[in-house]
C-alpha positions as CSV (number, residue, x, y, z in Angstrom):
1,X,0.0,0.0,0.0
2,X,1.1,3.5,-0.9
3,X,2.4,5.7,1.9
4,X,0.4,8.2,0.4
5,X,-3.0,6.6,1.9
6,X,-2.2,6.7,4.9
7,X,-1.4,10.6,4.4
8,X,-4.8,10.5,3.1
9,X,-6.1,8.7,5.8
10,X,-4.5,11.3,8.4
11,X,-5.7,14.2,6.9
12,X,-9.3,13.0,6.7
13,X,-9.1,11.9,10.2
14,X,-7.7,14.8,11.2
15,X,-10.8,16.6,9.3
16,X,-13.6,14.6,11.2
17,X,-11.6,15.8,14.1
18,X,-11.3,19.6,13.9
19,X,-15.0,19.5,12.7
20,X,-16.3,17.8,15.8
21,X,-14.2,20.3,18.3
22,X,-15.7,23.1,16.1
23,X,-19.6,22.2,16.2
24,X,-19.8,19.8,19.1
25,X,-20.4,21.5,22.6
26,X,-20.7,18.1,25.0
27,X,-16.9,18.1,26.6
28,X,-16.9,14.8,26.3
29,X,-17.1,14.7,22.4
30,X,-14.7,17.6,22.3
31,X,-12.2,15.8,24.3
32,X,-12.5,12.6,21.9
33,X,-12.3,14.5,18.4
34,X,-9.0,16.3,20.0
35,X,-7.8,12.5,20.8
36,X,-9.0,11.9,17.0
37,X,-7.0,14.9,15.8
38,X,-4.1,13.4,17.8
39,X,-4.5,10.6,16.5
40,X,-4.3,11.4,12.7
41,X,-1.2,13.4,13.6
42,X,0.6,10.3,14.8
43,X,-0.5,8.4,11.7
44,X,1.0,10.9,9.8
45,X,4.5,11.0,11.4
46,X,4.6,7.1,11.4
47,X,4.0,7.2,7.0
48,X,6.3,9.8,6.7
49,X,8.5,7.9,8.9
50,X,8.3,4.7,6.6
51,X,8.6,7.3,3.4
52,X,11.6,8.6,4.2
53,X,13.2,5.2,5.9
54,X,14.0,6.1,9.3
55,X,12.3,5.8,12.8
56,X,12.3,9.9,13.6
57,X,8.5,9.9,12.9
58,X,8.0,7.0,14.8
59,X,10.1,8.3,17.7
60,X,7.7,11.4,17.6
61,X,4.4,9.5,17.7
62,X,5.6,7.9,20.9
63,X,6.0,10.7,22.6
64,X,3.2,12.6,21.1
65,X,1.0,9.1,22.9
66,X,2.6,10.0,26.1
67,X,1.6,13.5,26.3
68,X,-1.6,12.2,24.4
69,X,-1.9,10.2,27.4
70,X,-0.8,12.8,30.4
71,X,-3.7,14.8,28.6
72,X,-6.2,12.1,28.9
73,X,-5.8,12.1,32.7
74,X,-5.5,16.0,33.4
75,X,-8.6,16.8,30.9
76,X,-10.7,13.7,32.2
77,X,-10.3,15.4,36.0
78,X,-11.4,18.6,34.7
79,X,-14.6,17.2,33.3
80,X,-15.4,15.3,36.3
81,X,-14.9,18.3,38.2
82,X,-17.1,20.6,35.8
83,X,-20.2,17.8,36.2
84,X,-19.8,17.3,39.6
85,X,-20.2,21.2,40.1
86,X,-22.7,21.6,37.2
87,X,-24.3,18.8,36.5
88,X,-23.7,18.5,32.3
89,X,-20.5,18.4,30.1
90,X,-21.5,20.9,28.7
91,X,-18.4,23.7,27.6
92,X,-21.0,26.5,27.8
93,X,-21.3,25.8,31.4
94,X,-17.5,25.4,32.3
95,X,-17.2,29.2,31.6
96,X,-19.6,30.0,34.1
97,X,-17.4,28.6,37.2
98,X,-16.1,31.6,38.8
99,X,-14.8,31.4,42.5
């Protein structure tokens, strides 16, 4: 299979992604397309990683999974926190939280 797909592949994901940050207001959506956007970012570093014949890209993704995944825990304690204060996931309502 072409490299080129896959670059294809990415920048559709990566599409669906930025589309569903854009229109979607639930945080938990929002948080998911960003994970979809980070996702489509990785793919792309690993083709151009296996188009260009070294492991840079690949190097890249990993560490792009590991902040992907420090992410994952900080954003998933601010969401609990909004809904336990607001009752919805809603991103409208997080801007109302004032101390």
């Amino acid at each position: 299979m072409n490299p080129v797909n896959y670059l294809y592949l990415a920048a559709l994901l990566f599409t669906i992604g930025a589309v569903g940050v854009l229109i979607r207001r639930n945080a938990i959506v929002l948080f998911m397309c960003v994970e979809l956007m980070l996702n489509a970012c990785n793919l792309a570093f690993v083709a151009f990683s296996r188009m260009h014949g070294n492991l840079d890209g690949q190097i890249i993704a990993f560490f792009t999974m590991v902040v992907a995944a420090a992410e994952v825990v900080v954003g998933l304690a601010i969401i609990v926190s909004v809904f336990r204060a607001r009752h919805s996931a809603s991103v409208d309502d997080a801007s109302l939280m004032k101390l």
